[in-house]
C-alpha positions as YAML, in Angstrom:
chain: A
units: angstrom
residues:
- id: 1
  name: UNK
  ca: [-26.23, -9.62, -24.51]
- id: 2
  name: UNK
  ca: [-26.31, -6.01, -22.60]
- id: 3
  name: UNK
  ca: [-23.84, -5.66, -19.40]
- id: 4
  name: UNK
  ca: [-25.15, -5.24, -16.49]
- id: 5
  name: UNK
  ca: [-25.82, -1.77, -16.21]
- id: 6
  name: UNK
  ca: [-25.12, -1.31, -12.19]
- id: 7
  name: UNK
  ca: [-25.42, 2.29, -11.09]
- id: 8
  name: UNK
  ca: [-22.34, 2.95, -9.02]
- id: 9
  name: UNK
  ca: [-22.61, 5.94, -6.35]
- id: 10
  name: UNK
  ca: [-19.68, 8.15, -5.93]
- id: 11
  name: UNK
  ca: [-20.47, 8.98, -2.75]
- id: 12
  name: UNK
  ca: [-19.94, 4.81, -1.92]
- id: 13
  name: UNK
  ca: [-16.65, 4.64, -3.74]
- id: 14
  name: UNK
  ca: [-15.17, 7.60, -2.02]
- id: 15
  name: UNK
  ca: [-16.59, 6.11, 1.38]
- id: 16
  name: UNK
  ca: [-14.65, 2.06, -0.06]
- id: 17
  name: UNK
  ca: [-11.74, 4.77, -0.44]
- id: 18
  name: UNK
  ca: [-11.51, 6.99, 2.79]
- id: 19
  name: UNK
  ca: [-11.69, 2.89, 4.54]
- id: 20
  name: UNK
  ca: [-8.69, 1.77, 2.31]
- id: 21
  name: UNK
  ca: [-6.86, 2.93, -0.52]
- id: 22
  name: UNK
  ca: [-8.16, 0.92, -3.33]
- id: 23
  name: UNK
  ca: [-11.62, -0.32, -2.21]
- id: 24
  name: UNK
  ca: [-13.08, 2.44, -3.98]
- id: 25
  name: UNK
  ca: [-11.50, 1.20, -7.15]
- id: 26
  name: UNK
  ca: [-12.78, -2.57, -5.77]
- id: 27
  name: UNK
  ca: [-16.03, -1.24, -5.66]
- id: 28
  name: UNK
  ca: [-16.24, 0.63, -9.35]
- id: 29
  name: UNK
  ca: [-14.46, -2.60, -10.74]
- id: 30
  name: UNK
  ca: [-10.92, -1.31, -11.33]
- id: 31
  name: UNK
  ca: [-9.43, -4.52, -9.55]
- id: 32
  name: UNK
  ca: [-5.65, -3.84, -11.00]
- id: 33
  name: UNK
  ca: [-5.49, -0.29, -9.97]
- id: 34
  name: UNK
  ca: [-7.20, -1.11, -6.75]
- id: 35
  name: UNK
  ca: [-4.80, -3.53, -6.00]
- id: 36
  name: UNK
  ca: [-2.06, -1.21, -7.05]
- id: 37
  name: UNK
  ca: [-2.89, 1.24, -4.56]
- id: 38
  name: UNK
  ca: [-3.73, -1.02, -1.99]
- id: 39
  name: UNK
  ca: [0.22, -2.40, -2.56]
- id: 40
  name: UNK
  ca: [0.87, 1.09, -2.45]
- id: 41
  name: UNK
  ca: [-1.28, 1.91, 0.80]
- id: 42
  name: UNK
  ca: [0.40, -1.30, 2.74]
- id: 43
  name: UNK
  ca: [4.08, -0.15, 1.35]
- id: 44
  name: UNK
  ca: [3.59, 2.82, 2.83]
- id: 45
  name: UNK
  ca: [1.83, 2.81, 6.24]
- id: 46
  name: UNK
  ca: [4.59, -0.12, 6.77]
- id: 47
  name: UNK
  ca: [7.42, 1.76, 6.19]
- id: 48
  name: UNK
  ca: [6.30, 4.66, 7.85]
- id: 49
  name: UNK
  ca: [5.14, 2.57, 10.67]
- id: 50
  name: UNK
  ca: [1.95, 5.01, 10.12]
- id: 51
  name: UNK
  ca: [-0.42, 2.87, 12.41]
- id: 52
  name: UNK
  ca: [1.83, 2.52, 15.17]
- id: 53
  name: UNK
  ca: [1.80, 6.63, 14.92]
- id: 54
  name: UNK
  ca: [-1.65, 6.55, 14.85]
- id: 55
  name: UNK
  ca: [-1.97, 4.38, 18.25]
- id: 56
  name: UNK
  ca: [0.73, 6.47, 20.22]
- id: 57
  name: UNK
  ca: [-1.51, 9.38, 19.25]
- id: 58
  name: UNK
  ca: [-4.71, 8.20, 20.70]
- id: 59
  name: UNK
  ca: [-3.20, 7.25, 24.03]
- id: 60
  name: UNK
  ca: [-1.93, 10.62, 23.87]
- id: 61
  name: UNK
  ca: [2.07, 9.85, 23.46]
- id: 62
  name: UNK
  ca: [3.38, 13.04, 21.03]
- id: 63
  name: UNK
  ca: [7.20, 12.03, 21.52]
- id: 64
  name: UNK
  ca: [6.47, 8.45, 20.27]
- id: 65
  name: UNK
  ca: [4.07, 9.12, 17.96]
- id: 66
  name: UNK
  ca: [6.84, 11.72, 16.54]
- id: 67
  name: UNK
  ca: [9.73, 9.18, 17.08]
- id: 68
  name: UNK
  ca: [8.18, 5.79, 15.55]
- id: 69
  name: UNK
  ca: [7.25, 8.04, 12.53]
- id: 70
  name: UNK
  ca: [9.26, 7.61, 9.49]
- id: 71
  name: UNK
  ca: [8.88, 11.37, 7.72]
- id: 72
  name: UNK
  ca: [10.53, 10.09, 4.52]
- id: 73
  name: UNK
  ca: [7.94, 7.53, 4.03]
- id: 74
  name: UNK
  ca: [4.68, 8.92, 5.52]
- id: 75
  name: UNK
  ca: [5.23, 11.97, 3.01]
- id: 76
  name: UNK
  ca: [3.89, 9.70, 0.44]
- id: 77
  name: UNK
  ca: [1.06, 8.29, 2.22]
- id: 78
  name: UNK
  ca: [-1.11, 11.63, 2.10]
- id: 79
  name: UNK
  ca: [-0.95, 11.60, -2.05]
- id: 80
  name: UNK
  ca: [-1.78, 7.99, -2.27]
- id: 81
  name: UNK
  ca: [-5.01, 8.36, -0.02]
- id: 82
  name: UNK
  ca: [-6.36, 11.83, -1.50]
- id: 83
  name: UNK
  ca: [-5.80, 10.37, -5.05]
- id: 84
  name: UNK
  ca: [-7.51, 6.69, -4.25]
- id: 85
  name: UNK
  ca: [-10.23, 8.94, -3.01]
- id: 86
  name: UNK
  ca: [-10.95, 11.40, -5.73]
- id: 87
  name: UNK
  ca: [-9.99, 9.23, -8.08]
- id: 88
  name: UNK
  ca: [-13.00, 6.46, -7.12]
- id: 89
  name: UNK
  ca: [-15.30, 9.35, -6.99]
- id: 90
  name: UNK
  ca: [-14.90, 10.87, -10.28]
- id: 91
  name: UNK
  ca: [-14.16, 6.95, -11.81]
- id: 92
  name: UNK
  ca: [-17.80, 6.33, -10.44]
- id: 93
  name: UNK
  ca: [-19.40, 9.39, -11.93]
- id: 94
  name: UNK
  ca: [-17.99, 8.60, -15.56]
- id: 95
  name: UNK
  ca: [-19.09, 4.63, -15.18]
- id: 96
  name: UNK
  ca: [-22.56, 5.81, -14.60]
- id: 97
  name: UNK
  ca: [-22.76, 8.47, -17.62]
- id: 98
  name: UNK
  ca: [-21.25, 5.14, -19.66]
- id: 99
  name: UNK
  ca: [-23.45, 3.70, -18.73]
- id: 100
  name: UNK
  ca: [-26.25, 5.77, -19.54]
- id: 101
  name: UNK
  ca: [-24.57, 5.85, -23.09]
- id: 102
  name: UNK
  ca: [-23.81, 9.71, -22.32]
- id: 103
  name: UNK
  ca: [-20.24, 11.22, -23.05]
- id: 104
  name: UNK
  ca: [-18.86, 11.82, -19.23]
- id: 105
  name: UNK
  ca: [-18.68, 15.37, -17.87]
- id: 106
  name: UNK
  ca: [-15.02, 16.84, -19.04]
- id: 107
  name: UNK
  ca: [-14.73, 18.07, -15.46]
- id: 108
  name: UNK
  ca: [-13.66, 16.65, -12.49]
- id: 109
  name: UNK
  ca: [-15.18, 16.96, -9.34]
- id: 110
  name: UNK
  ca: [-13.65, 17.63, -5.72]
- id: 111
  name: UNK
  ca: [-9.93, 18.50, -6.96]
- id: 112
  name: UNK
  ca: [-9.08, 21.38, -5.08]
- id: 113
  name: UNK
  ca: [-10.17, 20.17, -1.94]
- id: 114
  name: UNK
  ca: [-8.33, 17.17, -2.28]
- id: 115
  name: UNK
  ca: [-5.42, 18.82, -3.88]
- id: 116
  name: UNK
  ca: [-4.99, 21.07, -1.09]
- id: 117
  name: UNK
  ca: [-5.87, 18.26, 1.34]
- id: 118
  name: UNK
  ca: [-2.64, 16.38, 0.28]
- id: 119
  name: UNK
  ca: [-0.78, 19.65, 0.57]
- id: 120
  name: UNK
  ca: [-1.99, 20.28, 4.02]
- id: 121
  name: UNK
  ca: [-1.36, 16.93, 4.97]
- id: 122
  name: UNK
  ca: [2.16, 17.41, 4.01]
- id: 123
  name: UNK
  ca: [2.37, 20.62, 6.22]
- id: 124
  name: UNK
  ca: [1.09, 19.14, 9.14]
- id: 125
  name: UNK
  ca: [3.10, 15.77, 8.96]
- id: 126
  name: UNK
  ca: [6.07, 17.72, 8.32]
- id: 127
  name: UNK
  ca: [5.57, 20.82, 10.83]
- id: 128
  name: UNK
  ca: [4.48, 18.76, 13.48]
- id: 129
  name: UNK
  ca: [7.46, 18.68, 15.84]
- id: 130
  name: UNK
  ca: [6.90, 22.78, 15.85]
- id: 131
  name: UNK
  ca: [4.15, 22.24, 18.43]
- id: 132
  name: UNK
  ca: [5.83, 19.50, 19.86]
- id: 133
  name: UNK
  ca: [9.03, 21.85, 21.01]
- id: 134
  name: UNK
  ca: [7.59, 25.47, 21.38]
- id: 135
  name: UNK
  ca: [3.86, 25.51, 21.42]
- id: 136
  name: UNK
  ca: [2.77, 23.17, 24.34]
- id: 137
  name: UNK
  ca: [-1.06, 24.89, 24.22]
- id: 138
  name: UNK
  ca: [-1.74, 22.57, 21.25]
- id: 139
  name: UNK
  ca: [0.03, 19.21, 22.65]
- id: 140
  name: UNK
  ca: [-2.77, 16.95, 20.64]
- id: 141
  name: UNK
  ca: [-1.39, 18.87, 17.39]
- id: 142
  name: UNK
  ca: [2.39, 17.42, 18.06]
- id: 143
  name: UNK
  ca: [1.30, 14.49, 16.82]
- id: 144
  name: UNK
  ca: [2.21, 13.84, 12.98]
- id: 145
  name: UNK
  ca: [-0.93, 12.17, 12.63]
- id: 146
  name: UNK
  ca: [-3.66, 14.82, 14.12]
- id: 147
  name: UNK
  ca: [-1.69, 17.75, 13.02]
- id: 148
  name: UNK
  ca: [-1.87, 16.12, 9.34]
- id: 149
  name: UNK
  ca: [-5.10, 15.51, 9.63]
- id: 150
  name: UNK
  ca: [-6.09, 18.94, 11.09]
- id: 151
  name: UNK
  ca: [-3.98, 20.77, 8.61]
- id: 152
  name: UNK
  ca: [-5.09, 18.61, 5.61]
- id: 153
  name: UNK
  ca: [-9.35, 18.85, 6.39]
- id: 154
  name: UNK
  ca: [-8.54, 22.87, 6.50]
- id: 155
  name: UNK
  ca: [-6.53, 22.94, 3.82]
- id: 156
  name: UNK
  ca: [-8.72, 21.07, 1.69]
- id: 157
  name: UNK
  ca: [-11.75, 22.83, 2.87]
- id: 158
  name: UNK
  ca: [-10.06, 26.53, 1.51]
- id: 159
  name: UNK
  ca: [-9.50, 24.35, -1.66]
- id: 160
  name: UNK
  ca: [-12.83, 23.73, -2.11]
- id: 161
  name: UNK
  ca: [-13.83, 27.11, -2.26]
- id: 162
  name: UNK
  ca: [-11.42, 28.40, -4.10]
- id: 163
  name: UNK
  ca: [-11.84, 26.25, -6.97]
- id: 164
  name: UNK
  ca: [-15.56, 27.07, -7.02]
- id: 165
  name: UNK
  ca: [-14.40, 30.42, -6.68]
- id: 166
  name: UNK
  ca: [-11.88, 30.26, -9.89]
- id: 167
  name: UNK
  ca: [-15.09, 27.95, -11.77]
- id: 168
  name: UNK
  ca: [-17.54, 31.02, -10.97]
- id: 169
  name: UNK
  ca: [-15.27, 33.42, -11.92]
- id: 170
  name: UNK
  ca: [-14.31, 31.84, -15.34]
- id: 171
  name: UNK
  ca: [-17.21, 30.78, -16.75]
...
């Protein structure tokens, strides 16, 4: 008897990813190293009390977004995420060549973007408090959250291009 040959779209699995860490992996069948990451995902927005950030944000509170933060946790939230992410992406691409009985592509898709992505994350979380003390233009970037985000998105955007820069250049 065949499996079930269930075309899974990338484009879903990062989407089950960008909700949770894990889903994506949930949604291509990976349900250990979904659930790892989801352990991973709740260990670490706990810890770095990440959601409580994330509301003091929104109603605009810098200082206690900033203060409720724990830095030495929420430093590993931004890996976890970008890797659930690309990782469901490119896991859904290969199931679907398998699928098709083809050998999968040998290269990955979306890594610089989400390699600089975590590194701008980083940044921002970490270089928040800058525009929290001396640049009071860009109050809505004090927050660890926003100014991650913000930092991360253009980060990962310049990734992007470079790596289809380095691909067009090398080949």
């Amino acid at each position: 008897m065949k499996p079930n040959k269930e075309y899974k779209s990338p484009v879903a699995a990062l989407l089950w990813s960008i909700i949770m860490a894990g889903f994506g992996q949930f949604y291509n069948g990976q349900y250990f190293f979904g659930t790892l990451l989801l352990i991973l995902e709740i260990v670490f927005n706990g810890f770095s009390s990440l959601n409580m950030s994330i509301l003091h944000s929104f109603h605009g509170e810098a200082q206690r977004a900033h203060d409720i933060f724990d830095h030495q946790w929420g430093l590993f939230y931004p890996s976890t995420y970008a890797f659930s992410i690309w990782h469901a992406y490119n896991k859904a691409i290969i199931i679907n060549y398998q699928q098709e009985e083809k050998d999968p592509p040998k290269e990955t898709y979306l890594t610089g973007f989400f390699i600089a992505f975590v590194v701008g994350m980083n940044v921002g979380v970490y270089y928040h408090h800058y525009f929290l003390v001396h640049i009071r233009f860009f109050t809505f970037l004090s927050s660890p959250i926003f100014n991650g985000l913000l930092f991360g998105i253009i980060c990962g955007i310049v990734g992007h291009f470079l790596e289809k820069y380095i691909k067009h250049k090398w080949n």
